[in-house]
PASEBA-1860 file (N, C-alpha, C; in nm, 3 decimals):
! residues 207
1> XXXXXXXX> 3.682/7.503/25.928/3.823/7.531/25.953/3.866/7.481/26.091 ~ 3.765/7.440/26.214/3.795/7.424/26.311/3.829/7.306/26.308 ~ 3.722/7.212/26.289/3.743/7.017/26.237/3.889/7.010/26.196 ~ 3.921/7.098/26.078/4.025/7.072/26.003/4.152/7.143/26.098 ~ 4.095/7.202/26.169/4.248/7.231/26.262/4.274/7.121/26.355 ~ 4.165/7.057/26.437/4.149/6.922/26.524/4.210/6.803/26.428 ~ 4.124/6.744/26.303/4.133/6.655/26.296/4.224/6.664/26.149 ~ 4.238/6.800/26.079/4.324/6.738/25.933/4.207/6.727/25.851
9> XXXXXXXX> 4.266/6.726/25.718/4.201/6.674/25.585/4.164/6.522/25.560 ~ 4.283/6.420/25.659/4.281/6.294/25.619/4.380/6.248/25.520 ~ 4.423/6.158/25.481/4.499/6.115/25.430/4.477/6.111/25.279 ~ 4.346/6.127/25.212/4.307/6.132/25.090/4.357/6.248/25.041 ~ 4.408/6.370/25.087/4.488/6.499/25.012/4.612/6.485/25.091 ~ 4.655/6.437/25.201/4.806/6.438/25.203/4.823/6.536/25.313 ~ 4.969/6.558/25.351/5.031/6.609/25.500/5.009/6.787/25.415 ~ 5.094/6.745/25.315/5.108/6.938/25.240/4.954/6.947/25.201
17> XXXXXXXX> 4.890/6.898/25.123/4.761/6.987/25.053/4.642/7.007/25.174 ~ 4.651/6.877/25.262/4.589/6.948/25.386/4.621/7.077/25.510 ~ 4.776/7.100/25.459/4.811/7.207/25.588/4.716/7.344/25.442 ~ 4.756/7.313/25.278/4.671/7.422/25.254/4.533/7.461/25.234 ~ 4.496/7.386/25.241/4.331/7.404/25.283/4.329/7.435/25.405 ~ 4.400/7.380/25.543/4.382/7.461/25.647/4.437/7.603/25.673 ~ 4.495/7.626/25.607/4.557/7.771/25.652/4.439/7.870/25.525 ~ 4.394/7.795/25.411/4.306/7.914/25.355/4.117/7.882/25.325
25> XXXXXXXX> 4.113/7.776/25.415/3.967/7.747/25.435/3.932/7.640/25.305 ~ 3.799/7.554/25.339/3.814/7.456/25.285/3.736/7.516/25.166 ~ 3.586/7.585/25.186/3.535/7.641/25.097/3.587/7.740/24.973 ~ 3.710/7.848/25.058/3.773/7.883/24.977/3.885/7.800/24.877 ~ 3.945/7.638/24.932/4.023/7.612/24.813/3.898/7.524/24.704 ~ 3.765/7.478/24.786/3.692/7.451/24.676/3.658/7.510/24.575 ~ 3.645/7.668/24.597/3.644/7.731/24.512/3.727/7.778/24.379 ~ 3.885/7.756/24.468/3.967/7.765/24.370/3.966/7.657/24.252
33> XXXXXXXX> 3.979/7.514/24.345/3.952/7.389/24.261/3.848/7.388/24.122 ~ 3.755/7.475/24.163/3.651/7.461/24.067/3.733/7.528/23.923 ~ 3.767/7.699/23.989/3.788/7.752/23.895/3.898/7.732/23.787 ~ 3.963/7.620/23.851/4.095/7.607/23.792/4.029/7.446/23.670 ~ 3.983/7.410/23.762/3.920/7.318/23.603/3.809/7.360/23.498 ~ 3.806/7.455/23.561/3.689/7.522/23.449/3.753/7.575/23.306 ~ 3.909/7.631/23.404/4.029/7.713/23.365/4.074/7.589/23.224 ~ 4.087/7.449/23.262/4.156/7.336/23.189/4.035/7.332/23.086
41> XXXXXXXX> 3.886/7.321/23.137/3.789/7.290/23.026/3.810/7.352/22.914 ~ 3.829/7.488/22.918/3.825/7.606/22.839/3.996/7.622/22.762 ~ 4.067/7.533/22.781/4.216/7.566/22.762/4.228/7.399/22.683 ~ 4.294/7.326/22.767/4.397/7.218/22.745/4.284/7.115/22.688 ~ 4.157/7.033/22.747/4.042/7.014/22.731/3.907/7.069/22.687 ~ 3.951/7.132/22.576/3.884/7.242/22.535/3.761/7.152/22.404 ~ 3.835/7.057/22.324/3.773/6.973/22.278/3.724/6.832/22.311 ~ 3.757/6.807/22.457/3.654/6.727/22.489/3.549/6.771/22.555
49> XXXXXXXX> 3.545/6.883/22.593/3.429/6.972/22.660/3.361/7.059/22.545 ~ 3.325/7.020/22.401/3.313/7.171/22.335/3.187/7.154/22.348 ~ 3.112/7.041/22.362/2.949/7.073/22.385/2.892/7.100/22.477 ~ 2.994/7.111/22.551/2.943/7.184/22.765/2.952/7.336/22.679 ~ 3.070/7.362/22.644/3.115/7.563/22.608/3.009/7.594/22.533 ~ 2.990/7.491/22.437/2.868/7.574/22.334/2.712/7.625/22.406 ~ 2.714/7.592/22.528/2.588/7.630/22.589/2.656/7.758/22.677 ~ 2.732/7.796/22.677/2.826/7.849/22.784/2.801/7.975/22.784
57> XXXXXXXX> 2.744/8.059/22.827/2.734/8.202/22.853/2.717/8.329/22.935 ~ 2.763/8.234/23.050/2.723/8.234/23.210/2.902/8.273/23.245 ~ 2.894/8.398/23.266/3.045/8.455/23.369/3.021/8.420/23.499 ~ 3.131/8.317/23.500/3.158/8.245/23.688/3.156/8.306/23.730 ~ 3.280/8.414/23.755/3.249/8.525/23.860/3.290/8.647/23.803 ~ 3.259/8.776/23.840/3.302/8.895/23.815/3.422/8.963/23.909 ~ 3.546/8.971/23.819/3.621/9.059/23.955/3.612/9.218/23.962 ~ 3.635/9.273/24.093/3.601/9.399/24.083/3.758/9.472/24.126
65> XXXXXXXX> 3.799/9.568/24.025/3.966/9.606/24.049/3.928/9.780/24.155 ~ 3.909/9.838/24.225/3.898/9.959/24.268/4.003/10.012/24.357 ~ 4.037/10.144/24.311/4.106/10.222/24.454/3.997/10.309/24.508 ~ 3.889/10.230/24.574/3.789/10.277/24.712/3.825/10.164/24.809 ~ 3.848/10.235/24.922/3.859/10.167/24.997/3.717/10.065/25.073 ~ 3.693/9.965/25.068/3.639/9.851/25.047/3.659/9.737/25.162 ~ 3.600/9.705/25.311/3.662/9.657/25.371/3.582/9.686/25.530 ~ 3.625/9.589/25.635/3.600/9.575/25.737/3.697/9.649/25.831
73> XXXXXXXX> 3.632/9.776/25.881/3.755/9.831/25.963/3.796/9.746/26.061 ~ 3.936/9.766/26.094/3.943/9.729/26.217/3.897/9.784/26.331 ~ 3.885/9.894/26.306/3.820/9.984/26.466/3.700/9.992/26.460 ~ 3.626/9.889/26.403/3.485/9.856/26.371/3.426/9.722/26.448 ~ 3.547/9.637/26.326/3.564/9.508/26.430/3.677/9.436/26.450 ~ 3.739/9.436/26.597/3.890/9.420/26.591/3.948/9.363/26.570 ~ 3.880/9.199/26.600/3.951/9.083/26.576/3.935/9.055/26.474 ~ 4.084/8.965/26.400/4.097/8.928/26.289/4.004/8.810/26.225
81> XXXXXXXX> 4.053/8.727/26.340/3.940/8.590/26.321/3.829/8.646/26.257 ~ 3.749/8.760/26.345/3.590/8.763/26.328/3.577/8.827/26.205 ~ 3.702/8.920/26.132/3.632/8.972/25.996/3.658/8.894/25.936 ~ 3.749/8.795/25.915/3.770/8.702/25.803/3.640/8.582/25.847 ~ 3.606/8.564/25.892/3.478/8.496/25.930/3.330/8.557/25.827 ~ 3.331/8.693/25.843/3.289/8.812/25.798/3.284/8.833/25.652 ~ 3.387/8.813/25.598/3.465/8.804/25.475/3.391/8.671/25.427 ~ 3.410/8.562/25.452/3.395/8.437/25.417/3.212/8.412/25.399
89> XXXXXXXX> 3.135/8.482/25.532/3.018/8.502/25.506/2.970/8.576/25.434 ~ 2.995/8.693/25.362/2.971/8.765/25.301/2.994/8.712/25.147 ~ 3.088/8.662/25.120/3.136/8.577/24.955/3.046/8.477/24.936 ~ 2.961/8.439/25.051/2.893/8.307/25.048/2.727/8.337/24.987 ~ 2.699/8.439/24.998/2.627/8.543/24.999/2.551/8.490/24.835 ~ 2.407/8.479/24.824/2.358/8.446/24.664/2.284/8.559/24.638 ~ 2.189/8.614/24.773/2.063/8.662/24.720/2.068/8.799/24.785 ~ 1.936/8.896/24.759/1.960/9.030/24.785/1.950/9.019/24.935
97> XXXXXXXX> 1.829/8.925/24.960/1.756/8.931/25.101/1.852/8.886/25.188 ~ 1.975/8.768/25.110/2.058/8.730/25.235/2.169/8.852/25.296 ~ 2.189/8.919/25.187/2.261/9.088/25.204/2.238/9.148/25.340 ~ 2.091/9.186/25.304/1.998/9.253/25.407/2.044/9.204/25.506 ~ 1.989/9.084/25.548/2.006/9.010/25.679/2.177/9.045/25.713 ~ 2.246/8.973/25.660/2.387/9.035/25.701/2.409/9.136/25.749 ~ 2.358/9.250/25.664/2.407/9.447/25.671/2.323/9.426/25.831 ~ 2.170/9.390/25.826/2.151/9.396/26.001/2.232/9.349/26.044
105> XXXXXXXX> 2.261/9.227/26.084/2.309/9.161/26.151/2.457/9.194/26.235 ~ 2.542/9.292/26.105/2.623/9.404/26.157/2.601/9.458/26.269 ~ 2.473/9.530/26.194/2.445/9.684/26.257/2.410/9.645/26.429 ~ 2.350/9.501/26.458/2.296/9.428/26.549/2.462/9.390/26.679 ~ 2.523/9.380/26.613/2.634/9.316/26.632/2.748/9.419/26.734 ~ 2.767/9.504/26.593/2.903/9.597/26.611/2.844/9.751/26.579 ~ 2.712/9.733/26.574/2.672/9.885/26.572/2.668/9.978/26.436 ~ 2.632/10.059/26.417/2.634/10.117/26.305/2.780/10.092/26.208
113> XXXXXXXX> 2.752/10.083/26.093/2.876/10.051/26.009/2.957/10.171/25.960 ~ 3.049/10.193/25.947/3.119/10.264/25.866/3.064/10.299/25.694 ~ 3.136/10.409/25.639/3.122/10.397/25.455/3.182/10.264/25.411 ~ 3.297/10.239/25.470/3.380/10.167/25.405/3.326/10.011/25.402 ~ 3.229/10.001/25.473/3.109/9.876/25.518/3.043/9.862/25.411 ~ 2.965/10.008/25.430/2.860/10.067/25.303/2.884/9.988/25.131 ~ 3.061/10.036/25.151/3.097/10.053/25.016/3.128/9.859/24.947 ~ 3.113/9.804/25.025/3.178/9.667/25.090/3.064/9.616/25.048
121> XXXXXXXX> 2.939/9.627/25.100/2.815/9.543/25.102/2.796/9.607/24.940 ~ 2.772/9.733/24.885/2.736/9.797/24.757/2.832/9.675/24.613 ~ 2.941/9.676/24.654/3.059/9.594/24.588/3.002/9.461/24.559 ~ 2.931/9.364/24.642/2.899/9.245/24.636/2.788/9.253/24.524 ~ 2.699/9.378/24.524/2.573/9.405/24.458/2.638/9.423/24.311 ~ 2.730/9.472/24.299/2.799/9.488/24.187/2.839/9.413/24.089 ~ 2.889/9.357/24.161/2.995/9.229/24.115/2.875/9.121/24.077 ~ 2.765/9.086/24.134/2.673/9.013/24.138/2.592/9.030/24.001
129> XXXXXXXX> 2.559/9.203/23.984/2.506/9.228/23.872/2.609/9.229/23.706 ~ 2.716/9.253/23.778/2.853/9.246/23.658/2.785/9.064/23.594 ~ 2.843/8.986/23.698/2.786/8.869/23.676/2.689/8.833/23.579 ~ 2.555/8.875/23.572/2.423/8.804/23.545/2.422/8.924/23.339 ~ 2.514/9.079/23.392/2.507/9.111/23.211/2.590/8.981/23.146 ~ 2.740/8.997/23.220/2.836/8.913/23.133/2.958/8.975/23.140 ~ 2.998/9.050/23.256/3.162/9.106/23.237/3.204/9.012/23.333 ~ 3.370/9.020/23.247/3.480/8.950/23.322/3.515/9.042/23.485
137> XXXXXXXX> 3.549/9.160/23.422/3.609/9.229/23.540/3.558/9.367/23.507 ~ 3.540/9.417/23.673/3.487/9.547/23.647/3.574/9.663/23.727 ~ 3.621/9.785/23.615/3.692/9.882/23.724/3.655/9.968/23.787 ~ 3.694/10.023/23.868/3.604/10.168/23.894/3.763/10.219/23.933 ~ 3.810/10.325/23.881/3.910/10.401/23.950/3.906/10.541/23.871 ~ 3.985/10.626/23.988/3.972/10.777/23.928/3.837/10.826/23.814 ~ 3.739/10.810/23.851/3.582/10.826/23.865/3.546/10.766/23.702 ~ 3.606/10.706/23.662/3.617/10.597/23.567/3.543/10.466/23.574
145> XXXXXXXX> 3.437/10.384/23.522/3.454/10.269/23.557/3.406/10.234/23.373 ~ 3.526/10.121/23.406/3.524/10.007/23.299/3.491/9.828/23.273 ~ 3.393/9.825/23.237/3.361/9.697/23.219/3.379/9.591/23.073 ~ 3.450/9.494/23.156/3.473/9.421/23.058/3.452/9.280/22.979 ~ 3.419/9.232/22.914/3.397/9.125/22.888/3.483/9.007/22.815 ~ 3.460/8.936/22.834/3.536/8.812/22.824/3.648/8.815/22.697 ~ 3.762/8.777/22.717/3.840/8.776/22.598/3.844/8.660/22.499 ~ 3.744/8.583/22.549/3.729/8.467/22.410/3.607/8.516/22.284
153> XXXXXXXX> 3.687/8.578/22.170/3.566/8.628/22.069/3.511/8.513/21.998 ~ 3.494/8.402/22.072/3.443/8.313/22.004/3.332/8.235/22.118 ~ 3.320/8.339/22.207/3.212/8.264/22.300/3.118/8.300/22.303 ~ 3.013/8.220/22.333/2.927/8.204/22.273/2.828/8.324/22.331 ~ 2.858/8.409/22.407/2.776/8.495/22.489/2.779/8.623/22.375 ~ 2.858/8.672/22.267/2.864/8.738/22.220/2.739/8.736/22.073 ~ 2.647/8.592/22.130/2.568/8.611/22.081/2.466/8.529/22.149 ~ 2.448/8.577/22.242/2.333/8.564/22.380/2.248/8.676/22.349
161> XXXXXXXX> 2.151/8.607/22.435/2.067/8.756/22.444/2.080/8.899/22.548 ~ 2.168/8.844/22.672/2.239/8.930/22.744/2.319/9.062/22.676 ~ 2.389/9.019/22.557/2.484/9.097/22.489/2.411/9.193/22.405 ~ 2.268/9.131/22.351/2.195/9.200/22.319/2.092/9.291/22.390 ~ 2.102/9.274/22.506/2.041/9.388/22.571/2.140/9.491/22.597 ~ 2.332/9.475/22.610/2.388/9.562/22.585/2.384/9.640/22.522 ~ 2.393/9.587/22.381/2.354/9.667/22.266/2.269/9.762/22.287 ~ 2.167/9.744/22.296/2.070/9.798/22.297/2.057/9.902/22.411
169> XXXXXXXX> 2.143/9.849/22.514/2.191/9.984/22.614/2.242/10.090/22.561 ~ 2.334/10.065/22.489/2.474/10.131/22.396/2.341/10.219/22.304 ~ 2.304/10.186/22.234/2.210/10.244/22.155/2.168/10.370/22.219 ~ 2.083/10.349/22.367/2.033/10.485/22.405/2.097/10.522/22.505 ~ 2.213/10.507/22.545/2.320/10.584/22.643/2.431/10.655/22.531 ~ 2.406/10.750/22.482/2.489/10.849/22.391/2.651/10.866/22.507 ~ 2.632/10.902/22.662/2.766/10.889/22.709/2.848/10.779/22.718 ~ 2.761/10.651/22.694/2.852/10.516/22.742/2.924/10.497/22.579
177> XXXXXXXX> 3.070/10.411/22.560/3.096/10.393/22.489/3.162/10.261/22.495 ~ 3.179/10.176/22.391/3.226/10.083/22.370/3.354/10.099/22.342 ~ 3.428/10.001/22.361/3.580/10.026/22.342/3.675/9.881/22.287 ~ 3.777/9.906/22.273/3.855/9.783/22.247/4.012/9.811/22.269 ~ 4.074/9.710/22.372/4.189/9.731/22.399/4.246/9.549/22.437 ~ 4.360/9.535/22.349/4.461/9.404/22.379/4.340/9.321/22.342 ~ 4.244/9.340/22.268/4.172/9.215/22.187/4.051/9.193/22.269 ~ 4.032/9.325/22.409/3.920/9.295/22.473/3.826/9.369/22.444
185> XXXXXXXX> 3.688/9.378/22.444/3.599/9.489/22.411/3.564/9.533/22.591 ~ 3.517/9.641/22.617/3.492/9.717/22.729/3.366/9.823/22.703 ~ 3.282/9.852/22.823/3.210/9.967/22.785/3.270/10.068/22.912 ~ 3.317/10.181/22.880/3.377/10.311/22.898/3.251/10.401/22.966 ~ 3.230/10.443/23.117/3.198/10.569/23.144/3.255/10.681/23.257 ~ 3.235/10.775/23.222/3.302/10.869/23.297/3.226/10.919/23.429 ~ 3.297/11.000/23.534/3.193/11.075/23.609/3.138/10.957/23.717 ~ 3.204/10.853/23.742/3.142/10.757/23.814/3.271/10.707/23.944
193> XXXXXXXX> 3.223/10.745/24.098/3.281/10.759/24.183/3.269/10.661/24.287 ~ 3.188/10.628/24.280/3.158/10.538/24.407/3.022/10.411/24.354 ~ 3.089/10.324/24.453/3.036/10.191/24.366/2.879/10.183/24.322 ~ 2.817/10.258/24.475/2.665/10.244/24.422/2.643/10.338/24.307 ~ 2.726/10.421/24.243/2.666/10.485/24.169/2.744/10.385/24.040 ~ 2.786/10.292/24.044/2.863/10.197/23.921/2.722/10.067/23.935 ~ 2.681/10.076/24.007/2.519/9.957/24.032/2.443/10.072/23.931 ~ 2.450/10.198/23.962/2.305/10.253/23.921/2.332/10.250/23.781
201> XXXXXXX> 2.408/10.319/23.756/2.493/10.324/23.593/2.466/10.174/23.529 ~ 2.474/10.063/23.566/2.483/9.935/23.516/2.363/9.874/23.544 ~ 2.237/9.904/23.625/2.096/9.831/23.650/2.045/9.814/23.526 ~ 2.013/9.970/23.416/1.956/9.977/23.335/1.947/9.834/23.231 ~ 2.113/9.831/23.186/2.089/9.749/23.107/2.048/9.608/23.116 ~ 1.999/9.557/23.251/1.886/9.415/23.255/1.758/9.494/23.254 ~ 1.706/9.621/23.255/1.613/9.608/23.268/1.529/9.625/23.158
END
């Protein structure tokens, strides 16, 4: 972001698409870029890509919708720059061990963390594991959390072996339930407040 504040994008994206990559980071509009043609594969180009989809069973990313508060205090760490720095390192994030290192690296930094840190680093673990079953988006609100999976009933994950270890979750969790709403299926549990306890609730079924 710094290069690109000095020197620009260059003339290959232009005066406008380079001021927006500089104002929202380059990694972050790569990211968008990706998702948005993935968005066309699956849509408009749907049949010249159908032998990429037919292997397809891999959720890009998982979003996570919560009212917990989730986040870098400011009276933690003040400057803006440095949490969105923070932010950006943390999304970049693949593995458990690189977590770790981070959560020190905090604690090294700015001193013991807050919950709302806690709840922040727990969220990434989440979303990560949402990922690798197969939900689109995951909720947690008013001690609710709902997970959901993809609204194409014709993809191909609905007959993966992932989906079948759901199942087979569903089988011996008598409280969890399956659901269906606006053409999506969801699994439904109650009694669930805080994110690490939406990791613990959700480990079982990879294992």
């Amino acid at each position: 972001m710094r290069d690109l504040e000095i020197r620009g994008a260059g003339d290959l994206l232009g005066a406008e698409q380079s001021g927006f990559i500089n104002d929202i980071g380059f990694e972050t509009f790569q990211k968008i870029l990706a998702e948005s043609i993935e968005e066309l594969k699956e849509s408009e180009f749907k049949e010249l890509y159908a032998d990429d989809l037919k292997n397809k069973d891999q959720i890009s990313d998982t979003i996570l919708d919560t009212d917990l508060e989730i986040l870098i205090p400011d009276n933690y760490v003040n400057k803006v720059d440095e949490r969105l720095k923070l932010y950006q390192e943390l999304d970049s994030l693949e593995t458990e061990l690189e977590l770790e290192a981070f959560a020190k690296q905090l604690k090294d930094r700015f001193g013991p963390y807050p919950n709302e840190v806690d709840e922040l680093l727990d969220s990434v673990r989440l979303r990560r594991l949402g990922q690798r079953i197969g939900f689109e988006k995951i909720v947690l609100k008013q001690s609710r959390l709902l997970c959901y999976f993809t609204s194409d009933q014709d993809s191909p994950y609905f007959q993966s072996e992932k989906f079948n270890k759901v199942l087979a979750f569903l089988g011996a969790q008598k409280q969890v339930q399956m659901k269906e709403r606006n053409n999506k299926l969801y699994l439904s549990f109650q009694g669930v407040e805080k994110v690490h306890e939406a990791f613990s609730a959700l480990r079982p079924i990879l294992e």
